[in-house]
PyMOL commands that place a pseudoatom at each C-alpha (Angstrom):
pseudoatom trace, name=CA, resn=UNK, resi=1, chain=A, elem=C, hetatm=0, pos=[96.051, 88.469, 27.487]
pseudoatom trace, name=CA, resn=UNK, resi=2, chain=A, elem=C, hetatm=0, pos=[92.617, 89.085, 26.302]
pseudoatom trace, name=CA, resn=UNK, resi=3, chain=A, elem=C, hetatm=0, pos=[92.787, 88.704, 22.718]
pseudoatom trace, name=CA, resn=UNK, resi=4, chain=A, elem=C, hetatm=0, pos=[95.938, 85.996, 22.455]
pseudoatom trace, name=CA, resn=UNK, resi=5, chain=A, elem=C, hetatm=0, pos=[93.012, 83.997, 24.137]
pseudoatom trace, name=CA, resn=UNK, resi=6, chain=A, elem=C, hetatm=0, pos=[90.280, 85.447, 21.826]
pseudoatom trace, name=CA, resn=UNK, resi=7, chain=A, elem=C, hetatm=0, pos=[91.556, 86.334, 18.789]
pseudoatom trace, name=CA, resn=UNK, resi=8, chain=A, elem=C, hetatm=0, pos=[88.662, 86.965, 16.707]
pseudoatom trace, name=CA, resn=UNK, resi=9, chain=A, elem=C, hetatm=0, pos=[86.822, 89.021, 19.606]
pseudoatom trace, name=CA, resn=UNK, resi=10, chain=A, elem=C, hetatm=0, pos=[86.829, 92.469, 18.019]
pseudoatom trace, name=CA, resn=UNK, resi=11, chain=A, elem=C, hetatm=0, pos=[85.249, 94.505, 20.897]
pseudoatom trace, name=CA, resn=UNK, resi=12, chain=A, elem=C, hetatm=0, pos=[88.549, 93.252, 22.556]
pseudoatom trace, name=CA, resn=UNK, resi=13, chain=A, elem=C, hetatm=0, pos=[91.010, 94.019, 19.957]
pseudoatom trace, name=CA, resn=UNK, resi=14, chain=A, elem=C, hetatm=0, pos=[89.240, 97.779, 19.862]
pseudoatom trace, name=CA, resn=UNK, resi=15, chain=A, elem=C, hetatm=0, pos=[89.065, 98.112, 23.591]
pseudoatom trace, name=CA, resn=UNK, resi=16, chain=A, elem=C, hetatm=0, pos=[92.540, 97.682, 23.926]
pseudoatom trace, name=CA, resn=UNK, resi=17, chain=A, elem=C, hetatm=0, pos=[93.152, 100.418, 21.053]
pseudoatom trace, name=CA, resn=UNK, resi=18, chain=A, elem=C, hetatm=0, pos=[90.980, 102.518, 22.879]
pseudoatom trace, name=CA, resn=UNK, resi=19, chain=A, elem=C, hetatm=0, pos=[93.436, 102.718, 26.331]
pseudoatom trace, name=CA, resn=UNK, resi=20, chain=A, elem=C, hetatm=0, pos=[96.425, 103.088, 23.834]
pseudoatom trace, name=CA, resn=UNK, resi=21, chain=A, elem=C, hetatm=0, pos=[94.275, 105.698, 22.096]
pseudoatom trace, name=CA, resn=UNK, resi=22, chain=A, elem=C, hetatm=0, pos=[93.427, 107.350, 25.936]
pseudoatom trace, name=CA, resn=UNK, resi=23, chain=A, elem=C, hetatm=0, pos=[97.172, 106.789, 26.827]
pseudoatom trace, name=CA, resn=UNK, resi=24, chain=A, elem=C, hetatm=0, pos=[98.382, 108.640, 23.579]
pseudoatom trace, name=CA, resn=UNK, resi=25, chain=A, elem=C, hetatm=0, pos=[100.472, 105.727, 22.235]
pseudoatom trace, name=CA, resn=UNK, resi=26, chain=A, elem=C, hetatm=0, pos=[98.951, 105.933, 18.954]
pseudoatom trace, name=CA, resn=UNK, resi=27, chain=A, elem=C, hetatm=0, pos=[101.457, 103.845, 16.574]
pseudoatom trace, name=CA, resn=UNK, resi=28, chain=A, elem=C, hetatm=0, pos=[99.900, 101.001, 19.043]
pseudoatom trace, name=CA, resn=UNK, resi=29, chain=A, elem=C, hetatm=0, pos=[96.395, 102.416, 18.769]
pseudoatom trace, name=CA, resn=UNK, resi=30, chain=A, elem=C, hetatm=0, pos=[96.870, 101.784, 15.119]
pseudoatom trace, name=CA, resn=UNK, resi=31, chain=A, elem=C, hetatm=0, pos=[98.823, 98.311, 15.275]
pseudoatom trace, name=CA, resn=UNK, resi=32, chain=A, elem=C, hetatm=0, pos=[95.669, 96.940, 17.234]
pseudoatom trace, name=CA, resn=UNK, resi=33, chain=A, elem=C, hetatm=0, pos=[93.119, 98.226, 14.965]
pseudoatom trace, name=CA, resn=UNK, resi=34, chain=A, elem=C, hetatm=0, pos=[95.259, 96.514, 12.050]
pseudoatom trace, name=CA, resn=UNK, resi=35, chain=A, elem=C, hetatm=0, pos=[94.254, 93.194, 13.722]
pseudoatom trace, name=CA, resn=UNK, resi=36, chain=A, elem=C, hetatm=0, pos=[90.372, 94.286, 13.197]
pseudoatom trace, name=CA, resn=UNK, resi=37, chain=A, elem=C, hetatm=0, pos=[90.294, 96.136, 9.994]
pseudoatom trace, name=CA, resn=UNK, resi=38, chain=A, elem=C, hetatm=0, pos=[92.773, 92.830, 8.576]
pseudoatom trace, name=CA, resn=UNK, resi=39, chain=A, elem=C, hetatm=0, pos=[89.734, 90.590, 9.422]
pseudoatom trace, name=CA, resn=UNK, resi=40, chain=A, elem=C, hetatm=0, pos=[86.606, 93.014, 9.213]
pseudoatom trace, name=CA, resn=UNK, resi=41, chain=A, elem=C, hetatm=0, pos=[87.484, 95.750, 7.000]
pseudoatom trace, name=CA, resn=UNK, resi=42, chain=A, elem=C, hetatm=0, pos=[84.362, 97.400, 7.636]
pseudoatom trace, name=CA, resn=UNK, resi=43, chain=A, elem=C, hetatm=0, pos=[84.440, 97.492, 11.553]
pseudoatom trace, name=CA, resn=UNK, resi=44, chain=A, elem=C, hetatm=0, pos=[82.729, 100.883, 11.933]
pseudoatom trace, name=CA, resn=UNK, resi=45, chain=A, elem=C, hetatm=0, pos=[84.676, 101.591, 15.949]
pseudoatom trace, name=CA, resn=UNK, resi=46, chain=A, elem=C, hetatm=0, pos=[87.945, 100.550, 14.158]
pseudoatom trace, name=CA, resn=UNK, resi=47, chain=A, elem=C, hetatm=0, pos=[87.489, 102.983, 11.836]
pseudoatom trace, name=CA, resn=UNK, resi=48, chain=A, elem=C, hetatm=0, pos=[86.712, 106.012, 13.537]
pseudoatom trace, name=CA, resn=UNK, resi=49, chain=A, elem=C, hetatm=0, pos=[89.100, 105.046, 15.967]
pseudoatom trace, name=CA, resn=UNK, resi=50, chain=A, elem=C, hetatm=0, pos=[91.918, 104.600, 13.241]
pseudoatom trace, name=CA, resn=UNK, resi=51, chain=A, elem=C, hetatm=0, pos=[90.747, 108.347, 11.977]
pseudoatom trace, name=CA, resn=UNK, resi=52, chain=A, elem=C, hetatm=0, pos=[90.618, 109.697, 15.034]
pseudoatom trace, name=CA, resn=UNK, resi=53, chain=A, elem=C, hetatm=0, pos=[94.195, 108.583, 16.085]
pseudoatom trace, name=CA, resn=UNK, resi=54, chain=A, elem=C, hetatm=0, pos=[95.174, 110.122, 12.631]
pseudoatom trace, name=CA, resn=UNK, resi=55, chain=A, elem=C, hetatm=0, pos=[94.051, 113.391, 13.396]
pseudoatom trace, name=CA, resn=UNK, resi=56, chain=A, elem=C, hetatm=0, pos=[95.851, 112.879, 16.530]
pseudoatom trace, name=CA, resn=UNK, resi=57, chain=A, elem=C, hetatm=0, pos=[98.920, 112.002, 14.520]
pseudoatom trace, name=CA, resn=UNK, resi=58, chain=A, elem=C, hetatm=0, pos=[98.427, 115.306, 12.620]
pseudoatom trace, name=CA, resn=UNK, resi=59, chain=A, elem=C, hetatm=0, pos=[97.845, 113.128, 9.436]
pseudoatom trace, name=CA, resn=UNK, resi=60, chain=A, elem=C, hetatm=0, pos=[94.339, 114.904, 8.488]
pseudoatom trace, name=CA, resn=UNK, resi=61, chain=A, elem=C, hetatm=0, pos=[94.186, 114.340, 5.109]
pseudoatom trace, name=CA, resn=UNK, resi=62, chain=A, elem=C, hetatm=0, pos=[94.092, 110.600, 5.812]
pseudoatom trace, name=CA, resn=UNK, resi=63, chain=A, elem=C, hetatm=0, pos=[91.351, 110.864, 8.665]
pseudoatom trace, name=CA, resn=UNK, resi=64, chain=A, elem=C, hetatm=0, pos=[89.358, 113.279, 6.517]
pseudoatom trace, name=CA, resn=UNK, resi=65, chain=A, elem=C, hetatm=0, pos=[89.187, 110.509, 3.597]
pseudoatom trace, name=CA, resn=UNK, resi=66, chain=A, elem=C, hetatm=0, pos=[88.268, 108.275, 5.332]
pseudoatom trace, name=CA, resn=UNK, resi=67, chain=A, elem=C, hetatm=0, pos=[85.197, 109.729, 7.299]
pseudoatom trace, name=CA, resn=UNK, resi=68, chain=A, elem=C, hetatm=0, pos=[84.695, 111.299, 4.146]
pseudoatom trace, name=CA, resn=UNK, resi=69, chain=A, elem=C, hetatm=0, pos=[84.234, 107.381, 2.896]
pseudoatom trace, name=CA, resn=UNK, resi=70, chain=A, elem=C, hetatm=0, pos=[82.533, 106.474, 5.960]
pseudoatom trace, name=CA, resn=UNK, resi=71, chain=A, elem=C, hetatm=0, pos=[80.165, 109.533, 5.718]
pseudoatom trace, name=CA, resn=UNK, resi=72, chain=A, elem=C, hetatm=0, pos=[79.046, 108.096, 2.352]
pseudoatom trace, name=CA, resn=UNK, resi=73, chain=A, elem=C, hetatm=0, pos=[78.785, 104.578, 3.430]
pseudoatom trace, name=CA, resn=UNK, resi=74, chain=A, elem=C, hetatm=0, pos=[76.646, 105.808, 6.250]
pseudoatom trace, name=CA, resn=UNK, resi=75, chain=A, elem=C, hetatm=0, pos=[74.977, 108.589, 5.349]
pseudoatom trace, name=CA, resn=UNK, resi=76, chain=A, elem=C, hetatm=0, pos=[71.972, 108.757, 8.171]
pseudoatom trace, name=CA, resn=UNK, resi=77, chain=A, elem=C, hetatm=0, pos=[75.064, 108.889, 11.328]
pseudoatom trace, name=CA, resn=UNK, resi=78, chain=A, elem=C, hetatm=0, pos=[74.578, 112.157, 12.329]
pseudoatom trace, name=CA, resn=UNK, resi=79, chain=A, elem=C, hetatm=0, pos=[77.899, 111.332, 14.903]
pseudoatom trace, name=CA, resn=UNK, resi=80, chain=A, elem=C, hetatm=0, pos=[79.744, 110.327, 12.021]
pseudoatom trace, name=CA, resn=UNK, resi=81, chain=A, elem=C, hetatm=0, pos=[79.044, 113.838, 10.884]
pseudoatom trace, name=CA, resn=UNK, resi=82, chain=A, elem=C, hetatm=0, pos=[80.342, 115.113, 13.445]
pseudoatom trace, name=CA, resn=UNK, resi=83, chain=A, elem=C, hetatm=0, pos=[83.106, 113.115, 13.385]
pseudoatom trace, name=CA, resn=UNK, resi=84, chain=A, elem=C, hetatm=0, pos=[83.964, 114.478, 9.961]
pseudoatom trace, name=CA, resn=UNK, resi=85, chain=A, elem=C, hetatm=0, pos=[83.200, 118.002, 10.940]
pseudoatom trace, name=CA, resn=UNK, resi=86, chain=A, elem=C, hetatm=0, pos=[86.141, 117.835, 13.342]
pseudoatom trace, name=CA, resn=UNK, resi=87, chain=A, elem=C, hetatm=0, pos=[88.703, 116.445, 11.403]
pseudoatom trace, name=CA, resn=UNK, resi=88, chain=A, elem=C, hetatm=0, pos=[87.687, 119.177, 8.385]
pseudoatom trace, name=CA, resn=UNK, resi=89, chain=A, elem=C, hetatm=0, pos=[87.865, 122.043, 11.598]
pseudoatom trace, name=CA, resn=UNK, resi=90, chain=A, elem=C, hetatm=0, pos=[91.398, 120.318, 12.193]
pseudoatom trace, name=CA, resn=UNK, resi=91, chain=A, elem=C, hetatm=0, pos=[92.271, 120.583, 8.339]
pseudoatom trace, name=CA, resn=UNK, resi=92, chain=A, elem=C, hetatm=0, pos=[91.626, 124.107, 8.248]
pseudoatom trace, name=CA, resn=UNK, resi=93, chain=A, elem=C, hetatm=0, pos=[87.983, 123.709, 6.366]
pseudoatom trace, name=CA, resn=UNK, resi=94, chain=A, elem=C, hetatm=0, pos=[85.456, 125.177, 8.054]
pseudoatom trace, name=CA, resn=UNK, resi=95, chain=A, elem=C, hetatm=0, pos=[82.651, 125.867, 5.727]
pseudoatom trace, name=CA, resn=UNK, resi=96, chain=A, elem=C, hetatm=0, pos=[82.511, 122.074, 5.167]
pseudoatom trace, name=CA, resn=UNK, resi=97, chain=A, elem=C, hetatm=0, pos=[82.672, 121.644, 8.671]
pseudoatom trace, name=CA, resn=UNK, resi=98, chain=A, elem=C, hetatm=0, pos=[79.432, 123.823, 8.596]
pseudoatom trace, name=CA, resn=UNK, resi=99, chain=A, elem=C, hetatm=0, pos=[78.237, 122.000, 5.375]
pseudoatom trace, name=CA, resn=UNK, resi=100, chain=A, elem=C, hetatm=0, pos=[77.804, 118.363, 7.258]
pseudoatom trace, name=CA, resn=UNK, resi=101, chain=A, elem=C, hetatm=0, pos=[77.154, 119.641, 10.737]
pseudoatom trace, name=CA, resn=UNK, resi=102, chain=A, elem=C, hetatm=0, pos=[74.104, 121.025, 9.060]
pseudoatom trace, name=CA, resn=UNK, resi=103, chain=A, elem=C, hetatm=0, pos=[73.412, 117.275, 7.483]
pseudoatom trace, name=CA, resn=UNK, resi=104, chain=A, elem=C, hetatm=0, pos=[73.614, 116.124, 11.105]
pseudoatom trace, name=CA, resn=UNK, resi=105, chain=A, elem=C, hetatm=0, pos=[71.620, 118.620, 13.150]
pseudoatom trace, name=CA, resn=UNK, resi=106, chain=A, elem=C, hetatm=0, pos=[68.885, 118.172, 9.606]
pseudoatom trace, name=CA, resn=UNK, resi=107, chain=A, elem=C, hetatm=0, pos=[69.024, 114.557, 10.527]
pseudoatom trace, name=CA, resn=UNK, resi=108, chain=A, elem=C, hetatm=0, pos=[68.944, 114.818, 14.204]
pseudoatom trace, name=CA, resn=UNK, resi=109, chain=A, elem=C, hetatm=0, pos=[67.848, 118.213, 14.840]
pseudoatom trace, name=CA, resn=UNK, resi=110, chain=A, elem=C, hetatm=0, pos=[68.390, 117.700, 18.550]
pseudoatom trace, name=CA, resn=UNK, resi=111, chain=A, elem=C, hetatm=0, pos=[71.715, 115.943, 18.742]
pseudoatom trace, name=CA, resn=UNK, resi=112, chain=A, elem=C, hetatm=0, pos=[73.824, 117.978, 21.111]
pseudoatom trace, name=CA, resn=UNK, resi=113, chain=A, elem=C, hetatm=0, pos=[77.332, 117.573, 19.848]
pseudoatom trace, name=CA, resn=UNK, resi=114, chain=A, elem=C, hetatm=0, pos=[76.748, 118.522, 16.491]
pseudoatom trace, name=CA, resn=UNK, resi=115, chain=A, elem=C, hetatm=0, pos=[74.382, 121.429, 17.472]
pseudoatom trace, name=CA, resn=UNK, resi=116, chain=A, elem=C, hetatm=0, pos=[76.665, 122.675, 19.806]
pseudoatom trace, name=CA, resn=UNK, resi=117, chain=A, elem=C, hetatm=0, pos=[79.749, 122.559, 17.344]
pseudoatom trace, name=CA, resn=UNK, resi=118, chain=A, elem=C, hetatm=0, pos=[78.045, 124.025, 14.817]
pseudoatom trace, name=CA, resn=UNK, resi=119, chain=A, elem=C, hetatm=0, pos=[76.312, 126.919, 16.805]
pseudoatom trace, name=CA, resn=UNK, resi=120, chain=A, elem=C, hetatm=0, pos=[80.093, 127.625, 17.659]
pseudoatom trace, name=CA, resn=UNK, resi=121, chain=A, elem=C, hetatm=0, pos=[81.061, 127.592, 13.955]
pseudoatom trace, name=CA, resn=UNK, resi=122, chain=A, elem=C, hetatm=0, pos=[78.234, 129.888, 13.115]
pseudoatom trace, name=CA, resn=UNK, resi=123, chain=A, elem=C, hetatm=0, pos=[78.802, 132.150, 16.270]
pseudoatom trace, name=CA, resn=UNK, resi=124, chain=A, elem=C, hetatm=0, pos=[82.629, 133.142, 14.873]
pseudoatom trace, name=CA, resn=UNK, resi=125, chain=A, elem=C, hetatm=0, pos=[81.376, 133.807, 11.729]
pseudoatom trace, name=CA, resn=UNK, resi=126, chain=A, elem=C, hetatm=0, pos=[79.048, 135.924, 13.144]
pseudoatom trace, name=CA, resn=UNK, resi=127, chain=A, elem=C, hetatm=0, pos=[75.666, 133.934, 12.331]
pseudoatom trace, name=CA, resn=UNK, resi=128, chain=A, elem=C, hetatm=0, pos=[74.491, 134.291, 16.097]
pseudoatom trace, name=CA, resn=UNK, resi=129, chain=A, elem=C, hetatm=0, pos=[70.136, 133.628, 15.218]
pseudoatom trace, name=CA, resn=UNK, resi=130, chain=A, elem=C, hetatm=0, pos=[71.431, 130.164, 13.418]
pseudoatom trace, name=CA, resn=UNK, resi=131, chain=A, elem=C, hetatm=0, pos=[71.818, 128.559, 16.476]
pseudoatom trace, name=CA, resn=UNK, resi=132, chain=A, elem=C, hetatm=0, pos=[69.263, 129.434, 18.795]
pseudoatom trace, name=CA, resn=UNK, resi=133, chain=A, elem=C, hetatm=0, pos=[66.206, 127.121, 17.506]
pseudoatom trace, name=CA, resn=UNK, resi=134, chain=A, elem=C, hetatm=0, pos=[68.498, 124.210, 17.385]
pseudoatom trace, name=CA, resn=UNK, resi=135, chain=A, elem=C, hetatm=0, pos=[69.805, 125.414, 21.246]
pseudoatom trace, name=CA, resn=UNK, resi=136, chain=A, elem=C, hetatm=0, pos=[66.390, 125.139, 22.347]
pseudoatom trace, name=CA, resn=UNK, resi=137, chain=A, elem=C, hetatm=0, pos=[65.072, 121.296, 22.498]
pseudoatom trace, name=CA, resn=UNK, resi=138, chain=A, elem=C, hetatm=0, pos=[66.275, 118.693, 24.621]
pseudoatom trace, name=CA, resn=UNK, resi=139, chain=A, elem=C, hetatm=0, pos=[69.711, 117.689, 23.894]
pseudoatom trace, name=CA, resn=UNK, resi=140, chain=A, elem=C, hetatm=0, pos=[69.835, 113.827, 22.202]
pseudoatom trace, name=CA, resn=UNK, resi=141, chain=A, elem=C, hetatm=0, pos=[72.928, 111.880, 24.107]
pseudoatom trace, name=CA, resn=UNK, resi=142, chain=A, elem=C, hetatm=0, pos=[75.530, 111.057, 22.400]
pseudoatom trace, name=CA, resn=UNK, resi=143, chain=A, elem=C, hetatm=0, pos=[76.193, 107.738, 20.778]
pseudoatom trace, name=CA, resn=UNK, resi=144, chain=A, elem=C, hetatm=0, pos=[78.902, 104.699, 22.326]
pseudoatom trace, name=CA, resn=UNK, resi=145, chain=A, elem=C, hetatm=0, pos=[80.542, 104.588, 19.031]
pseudoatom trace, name=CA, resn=UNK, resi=146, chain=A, elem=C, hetatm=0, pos=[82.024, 107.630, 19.300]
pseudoatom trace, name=CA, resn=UNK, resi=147, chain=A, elem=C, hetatm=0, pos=[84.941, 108.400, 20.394]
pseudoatom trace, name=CA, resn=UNK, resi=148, chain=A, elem=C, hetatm=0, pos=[85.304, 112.129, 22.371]
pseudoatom trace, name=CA, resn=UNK, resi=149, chain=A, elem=C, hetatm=0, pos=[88.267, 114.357, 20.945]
pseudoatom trace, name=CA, resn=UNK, resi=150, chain=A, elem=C, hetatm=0, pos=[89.920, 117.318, 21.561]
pseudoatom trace, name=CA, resn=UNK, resi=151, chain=A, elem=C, hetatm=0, pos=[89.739, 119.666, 19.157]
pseudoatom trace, name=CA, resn=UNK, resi=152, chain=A, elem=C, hetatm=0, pos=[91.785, 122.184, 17.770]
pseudoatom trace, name=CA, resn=UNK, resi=153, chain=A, elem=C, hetatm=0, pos=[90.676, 125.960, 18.649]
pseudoatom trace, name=CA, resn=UNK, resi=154, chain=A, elem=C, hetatm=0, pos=[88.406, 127.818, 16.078]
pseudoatom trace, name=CA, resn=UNK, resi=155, chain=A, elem=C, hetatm=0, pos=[90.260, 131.039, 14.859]
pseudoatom trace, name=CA, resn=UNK, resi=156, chain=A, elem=C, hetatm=0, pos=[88.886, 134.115, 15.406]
for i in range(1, 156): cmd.bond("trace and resi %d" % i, "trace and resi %d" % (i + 1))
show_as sticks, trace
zoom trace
């Protein structure tokens, strides 16, 4: 195995949390990111990973602290933003959700993910002309270190 051989090889470590992640087996997604966050506490993939498989665990108010603690260690990542965003749409609070997607599209005015989620927020709160300007440049891709997610509907 990959990381008996090559223990302190992180990108290892977190690409093997990332199939358990894909495959749903998150108690394993977590056990492998222990072996990264034990040695590098600050691993920034093993982080959001380790939130992300929260959310997927249902345990939000765990993910949201600790993007919230990642948001403030990096506060110029607009996808960490959005990677906050979600987990506060998961939790139920959506004008937060608002509050940092607007940090993100401010920082990155052209950064698709977080324009498009928060064009949706504003759309179903009825805000419909907040969206358009951002809507209209070219999209910025979307960064490695994120992880895509499913998210929970918007209500209504």
């Amino acid at each position: 195995m990959l990381t008996a051989k090559t223990a302190d090889f992180f990108p290892a470590w977190i690409l093997q949390a990332r199939i358990a992640f894909a495959a749903k087996n998150y108690d394993q997604t977590m056990a492998l990111l222990e072996n990264v966050i034990s040695r590098e506490a600050d691993n920034l993939d093993a982080r959001v990973l380790q939130a992300n498989s929260w959310l997927a665990k249902n345990e939000t108010t765990k993910a949201v602290s600790a993007l919230e603690r990642l948001n403030t260690s990096y506060p110029g990542a607009p996808a960490l933003k959005v990677e906050l965003a979600k987990a506060y749409i998961q939790s139920g609070k959506f004008s937060q959700a608002a509050a940092v997607l607007n940090e993100a599209v401010t920082a990155s005015p052209n950064y698709a993910d977080a324009v498009l989620l928060l064009s949706e927020i504003n759309l179903r709160n009825a805000k419909a002309g907040l969206p358009i300007t951002a809507l209209e440049g070219p999209p910025t891709p979307r960064p490695r270190t994120v992880l895509p997610q499913r998210l929970p509907a918007l209500p209504h």
